[in-house]
C-alpha positions as CSV (number, residue, x, y, z in Angstrom):
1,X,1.1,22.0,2.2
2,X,0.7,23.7,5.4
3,X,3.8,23.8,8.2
4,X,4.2,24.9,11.7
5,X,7.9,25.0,13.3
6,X,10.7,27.3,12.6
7,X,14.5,27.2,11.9
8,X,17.4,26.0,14.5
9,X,19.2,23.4,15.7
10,X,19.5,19.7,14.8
11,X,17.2,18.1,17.5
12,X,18.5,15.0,19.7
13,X,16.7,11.8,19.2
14,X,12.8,11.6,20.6
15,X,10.9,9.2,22.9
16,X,9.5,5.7,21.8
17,X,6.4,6.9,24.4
18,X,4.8,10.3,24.0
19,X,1.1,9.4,24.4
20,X,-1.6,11.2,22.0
21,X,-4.8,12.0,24.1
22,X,-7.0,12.8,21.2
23,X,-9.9,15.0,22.5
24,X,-13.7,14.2,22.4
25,X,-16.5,15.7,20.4
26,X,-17.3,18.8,21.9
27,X,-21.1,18.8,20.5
28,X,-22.3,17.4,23.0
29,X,-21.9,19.5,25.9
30,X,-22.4,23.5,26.3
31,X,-19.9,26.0,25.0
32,X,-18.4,27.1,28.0
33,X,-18.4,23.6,29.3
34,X,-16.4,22.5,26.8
35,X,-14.2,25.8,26.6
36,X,-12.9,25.0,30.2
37,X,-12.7,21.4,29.7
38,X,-10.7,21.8,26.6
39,X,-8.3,24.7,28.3
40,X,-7.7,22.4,31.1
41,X,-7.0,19.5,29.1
42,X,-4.7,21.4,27.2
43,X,-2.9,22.4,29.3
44,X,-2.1,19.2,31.6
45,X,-1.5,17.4,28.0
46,X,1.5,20.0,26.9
47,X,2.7,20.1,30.5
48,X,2.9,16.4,30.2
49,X,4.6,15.8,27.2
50,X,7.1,18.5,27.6
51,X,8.0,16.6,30.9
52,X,7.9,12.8,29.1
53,X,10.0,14.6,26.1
54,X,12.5,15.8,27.9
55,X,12.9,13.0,30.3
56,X,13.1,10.7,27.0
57,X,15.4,12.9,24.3
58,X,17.8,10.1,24.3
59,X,16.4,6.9,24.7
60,X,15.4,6.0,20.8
61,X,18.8,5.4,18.9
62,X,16.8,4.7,16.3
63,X,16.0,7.7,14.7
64,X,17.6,11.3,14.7
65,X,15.1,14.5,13.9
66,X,16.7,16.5,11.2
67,X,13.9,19.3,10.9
68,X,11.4,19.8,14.2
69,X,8.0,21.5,14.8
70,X,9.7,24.3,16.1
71,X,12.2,24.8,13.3
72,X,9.1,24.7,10.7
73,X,7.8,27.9,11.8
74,X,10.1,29.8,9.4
75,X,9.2,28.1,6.6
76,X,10.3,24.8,4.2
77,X,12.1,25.7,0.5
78,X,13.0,22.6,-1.6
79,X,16.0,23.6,-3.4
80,X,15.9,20.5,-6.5
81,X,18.9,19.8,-8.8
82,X,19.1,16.1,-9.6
83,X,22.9,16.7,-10.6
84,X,24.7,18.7,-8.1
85,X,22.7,16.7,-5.5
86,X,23.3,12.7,-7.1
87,X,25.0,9.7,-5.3
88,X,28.6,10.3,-5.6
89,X,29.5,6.9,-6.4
90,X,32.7,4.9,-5.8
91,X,34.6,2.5,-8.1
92,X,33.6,-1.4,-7.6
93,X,29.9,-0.1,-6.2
94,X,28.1,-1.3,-9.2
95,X,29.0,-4.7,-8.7
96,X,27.7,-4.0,-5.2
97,X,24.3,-2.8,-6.3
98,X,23.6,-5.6,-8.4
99,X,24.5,-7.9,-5.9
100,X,22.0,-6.4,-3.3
101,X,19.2,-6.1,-6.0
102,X,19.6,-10.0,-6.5
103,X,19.6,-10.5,-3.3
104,X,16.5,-8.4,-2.7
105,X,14.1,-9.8,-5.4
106,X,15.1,-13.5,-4.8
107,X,13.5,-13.1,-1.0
108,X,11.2,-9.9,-2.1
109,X,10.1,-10.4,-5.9
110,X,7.1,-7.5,-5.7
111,X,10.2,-5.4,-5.2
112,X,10.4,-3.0,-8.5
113,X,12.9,-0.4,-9.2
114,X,11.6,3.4,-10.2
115,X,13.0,7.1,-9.6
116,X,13.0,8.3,-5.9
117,X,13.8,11.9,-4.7
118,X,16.9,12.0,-2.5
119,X,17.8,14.1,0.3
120,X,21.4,15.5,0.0
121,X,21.3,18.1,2.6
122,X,19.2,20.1,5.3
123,X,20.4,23.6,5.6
124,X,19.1,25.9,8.2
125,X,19.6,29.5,7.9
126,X,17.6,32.9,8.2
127,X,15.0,31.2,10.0
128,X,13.7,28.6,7.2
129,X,14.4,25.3,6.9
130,X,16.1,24.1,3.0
131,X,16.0,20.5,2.1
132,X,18.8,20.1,-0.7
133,X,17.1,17.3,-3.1
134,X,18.4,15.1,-6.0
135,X,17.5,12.1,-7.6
136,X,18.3,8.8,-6.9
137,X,16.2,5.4,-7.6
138,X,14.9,2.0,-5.1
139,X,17.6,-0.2,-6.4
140,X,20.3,2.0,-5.8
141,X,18.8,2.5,-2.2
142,X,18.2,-1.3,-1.6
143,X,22.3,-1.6,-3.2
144,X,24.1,1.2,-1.4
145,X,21.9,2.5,2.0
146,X,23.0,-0.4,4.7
147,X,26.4,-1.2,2.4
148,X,29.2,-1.1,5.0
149,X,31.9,-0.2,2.7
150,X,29.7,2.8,1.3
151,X,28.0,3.9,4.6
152,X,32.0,3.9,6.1
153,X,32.8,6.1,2.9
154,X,30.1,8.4,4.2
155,X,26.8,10.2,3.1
156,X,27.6,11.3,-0.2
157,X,28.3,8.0,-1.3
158,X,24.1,6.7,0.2
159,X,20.7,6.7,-2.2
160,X,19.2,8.6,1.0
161,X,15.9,8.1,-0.6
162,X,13.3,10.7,1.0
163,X,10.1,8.9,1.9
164,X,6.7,10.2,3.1
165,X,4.9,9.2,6.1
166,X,2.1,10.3,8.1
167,X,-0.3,10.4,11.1
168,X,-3.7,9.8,9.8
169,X,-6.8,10.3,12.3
170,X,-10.2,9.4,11.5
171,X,-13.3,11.4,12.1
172,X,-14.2,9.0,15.5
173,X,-10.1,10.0,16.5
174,X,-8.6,6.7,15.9
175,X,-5.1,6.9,14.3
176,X,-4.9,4.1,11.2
177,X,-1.9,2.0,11.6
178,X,-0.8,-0.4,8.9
179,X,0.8,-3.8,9.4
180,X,3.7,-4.2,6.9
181,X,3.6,-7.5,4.8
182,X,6.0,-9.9,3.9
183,X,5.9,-8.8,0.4
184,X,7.7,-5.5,1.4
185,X,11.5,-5.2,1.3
186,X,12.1,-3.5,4.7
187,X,10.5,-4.0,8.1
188,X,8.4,-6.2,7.7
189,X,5.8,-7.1,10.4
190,X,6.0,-3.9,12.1
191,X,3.3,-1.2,11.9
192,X,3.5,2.0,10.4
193,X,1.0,5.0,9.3
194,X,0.5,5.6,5.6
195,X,4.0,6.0,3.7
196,X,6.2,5.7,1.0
197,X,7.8,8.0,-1.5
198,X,7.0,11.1,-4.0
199,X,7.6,10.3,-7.1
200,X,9.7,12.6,-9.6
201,X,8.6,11.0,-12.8
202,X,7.9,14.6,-14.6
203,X,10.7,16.8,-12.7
204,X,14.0,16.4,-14.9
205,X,14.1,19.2,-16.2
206,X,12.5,21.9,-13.7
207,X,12.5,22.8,-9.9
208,X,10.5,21.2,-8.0
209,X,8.2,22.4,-4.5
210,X,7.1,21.1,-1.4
211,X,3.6,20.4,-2.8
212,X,5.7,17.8,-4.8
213,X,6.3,16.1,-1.1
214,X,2.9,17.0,0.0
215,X,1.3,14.9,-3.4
216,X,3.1,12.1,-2.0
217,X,1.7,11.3,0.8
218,X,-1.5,12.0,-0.6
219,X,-1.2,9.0,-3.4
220,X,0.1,6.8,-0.7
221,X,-3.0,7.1,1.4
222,X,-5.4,6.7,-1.3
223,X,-3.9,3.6,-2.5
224,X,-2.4,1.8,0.2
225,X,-5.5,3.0,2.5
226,X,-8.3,3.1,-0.2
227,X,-9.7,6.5,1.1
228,X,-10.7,9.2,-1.4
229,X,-8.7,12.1,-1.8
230,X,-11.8,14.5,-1.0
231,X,-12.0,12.7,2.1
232,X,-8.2,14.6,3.3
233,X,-7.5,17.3,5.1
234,X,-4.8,19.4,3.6
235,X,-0.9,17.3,4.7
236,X,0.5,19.5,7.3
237,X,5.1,18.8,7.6
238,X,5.6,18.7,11.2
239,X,9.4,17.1,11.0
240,X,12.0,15.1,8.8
241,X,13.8,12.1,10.1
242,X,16.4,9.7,9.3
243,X,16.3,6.5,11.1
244,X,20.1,4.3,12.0
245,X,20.5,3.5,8.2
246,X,20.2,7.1,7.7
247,X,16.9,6.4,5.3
248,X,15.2,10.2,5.7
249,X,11.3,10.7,5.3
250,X,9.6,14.1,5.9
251,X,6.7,13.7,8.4
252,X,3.3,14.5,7.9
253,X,-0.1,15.1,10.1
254,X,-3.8,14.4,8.1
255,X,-7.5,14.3,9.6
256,X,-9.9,12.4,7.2
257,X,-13.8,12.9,7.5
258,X,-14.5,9.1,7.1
259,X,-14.9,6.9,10.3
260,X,-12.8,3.9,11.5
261,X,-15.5,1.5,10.2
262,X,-15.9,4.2,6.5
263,X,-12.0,3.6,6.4
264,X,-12.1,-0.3,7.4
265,X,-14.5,-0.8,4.2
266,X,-12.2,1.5,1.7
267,X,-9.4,-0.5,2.7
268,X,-10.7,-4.0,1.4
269,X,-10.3,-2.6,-2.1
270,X,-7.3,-0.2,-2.4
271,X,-5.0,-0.6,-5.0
272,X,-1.9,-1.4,-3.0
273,X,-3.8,-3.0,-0.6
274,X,-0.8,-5.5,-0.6
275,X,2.0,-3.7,1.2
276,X,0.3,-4.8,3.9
277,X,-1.6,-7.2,6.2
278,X,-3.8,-5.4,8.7
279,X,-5.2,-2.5,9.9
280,X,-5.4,-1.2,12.7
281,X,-7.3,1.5,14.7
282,X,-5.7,2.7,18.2
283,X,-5.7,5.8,20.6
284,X,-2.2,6.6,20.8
285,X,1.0,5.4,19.9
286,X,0.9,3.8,23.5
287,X,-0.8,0.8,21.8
288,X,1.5,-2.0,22.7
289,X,2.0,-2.8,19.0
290,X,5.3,-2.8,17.4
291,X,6.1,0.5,15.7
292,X,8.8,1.6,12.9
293,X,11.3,4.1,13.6
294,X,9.6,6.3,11.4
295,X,6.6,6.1,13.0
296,X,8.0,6.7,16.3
297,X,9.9,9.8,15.0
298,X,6.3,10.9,13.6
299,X,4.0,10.5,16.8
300,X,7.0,12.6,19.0
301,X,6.8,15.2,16.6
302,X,3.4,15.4,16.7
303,X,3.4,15.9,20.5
304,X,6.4,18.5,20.1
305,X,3.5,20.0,17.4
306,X,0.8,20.1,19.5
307,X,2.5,21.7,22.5
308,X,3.9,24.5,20.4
């Protein structure tokens, strides 16, 4: 997948706010016209959310950026080795996990365990950005990521599953918004873009690369959303977040040539239609709905993008 950004240090929590003004077709009006419009534009919108961004750096304790626009520039390696990079687990945490997974499937019974990359470490060095990944799998996250006695121990000791999530905009610049369900095991009721997690099914015994990431997200639009793969513009990283139970997810930015109304109809009938209950079409993340830290974490570093 594409990236923009370049190496450097850890960023400091974004704003919940950054607004998206998502430009009009330029078709319509003369080529100059719309070259000084758009110059203008652009350059009252980065002025603006450099200001709003640095007036907000702290005020989301939600989430913490651990890779930025800026610190993509260099570019992304994926160093994978599903041993040196496991859980380290401690004694009496089994017991632990299987408690949670009860737990979790007597209030959630959709949930179903299956492999999930995890995210050991971020290194950042000779201007690139490394993500250190291992393996890990959903019912170790669900059993050790909000575990006091394990998140007390430390890091190591976390499933640190790395998810996928993105800022999808339609061809009539509306950003698709999902409503999780009920069904889900975390947040439900709040609204994210399209996410979830690459799967590392086939990747035991090789390395993998950041197109692994980049497939991802692709899968989890086309069946959580219902839109055709052809329909996708190539993912583009733009950051990597973890949010308060250190859960990480690398953050993504796609344009899709079908319409609000094209993607309203796909939606009806995709496959994992349901993770969630509605959809929803807005401007900006300025929508008034309730938003997951993940999907606040994506929209500011899409604004940190765009003014770069």
């Amino acid at each position: 997948f594409a990236q923009s950004g370049r190496s450097g240090a850890l960023s400091t929590p974004l704003a919940t706010k950054i607004p998206l003004i998502l430009l009009a077709s330029q078709r319509s009006l003369p080529h100059q016209s719309c070259t000084a419009i758009a110059a203008d534009t652009i350059s009252l919108l980065y002025t603006s959310m450099a200001a709003i961004t640095a007036a907000s750096d702290a005020s989301d304790a939600s989430y913490e950026l651990l890779v930025t626009p800026e610190e993509l520039k260099g570019g992304l390696v994926v160093d994978y080795n599903y041993e040196a990079y496991a859980r380290k687990a401690l004694e009496g945490d089994a017991d632990d996990i299987e408690r949670a997974w009860a737990s979790k499937l007597e209030t959630h019974p959709k949930t179903y365990d299956g492999f999930k990359f995890r995210l050991h470490a971020v290194v950042k060095s000779d201007d690139k950005v490394t993500l250190q990944v291992g393996l890990t799998g959903y019912r170790e996250f669900v059993g050790t990521q909000t575990n006091p006695r394990l998140r007390a121990a430390g890091s190591a000791h976390l499933s640190n599953a790395l998810g996928c999530e993105c800022v999808l905009t339609t061809s009539d610049n509306k950003i698709v918004l999902l409503r999780r369900s009920t069904d889900v095991a975390f947040a439900s009721g709040l609204y994210n873009g399209p996410s979830g997690h690459a799967e590392p099914q086939y990747v035991w015994n090789k390395n993998i690369s950041r197109e692994v990431l980049r497939d991802g997200i692709i899968r989890e639009i086309v069946e959580e959303v219902g839109i055709p793969e052809k329909a996708l513009s190539e993912p583009r990283l733009i950051g990597v977040m973890r949010d308060a139970d250190q859960k990480p997810d690398c953050l993504f930015v796609l344009e899709t040539t079908q319409t609000s109304s094209e993607v309203k109809e796909g939606y009806r009938h995709a496959l994992e239609a349901w993770e969630s209950e509605r959809l929803a079409f807005v401007d900006s993340e300025d929508c008034g709905l309730a938003l997951t830290p993940v999907t606040r974490a994506a929209f500011a570093c899409l604004a940190r993008d765009r003014a770069l």
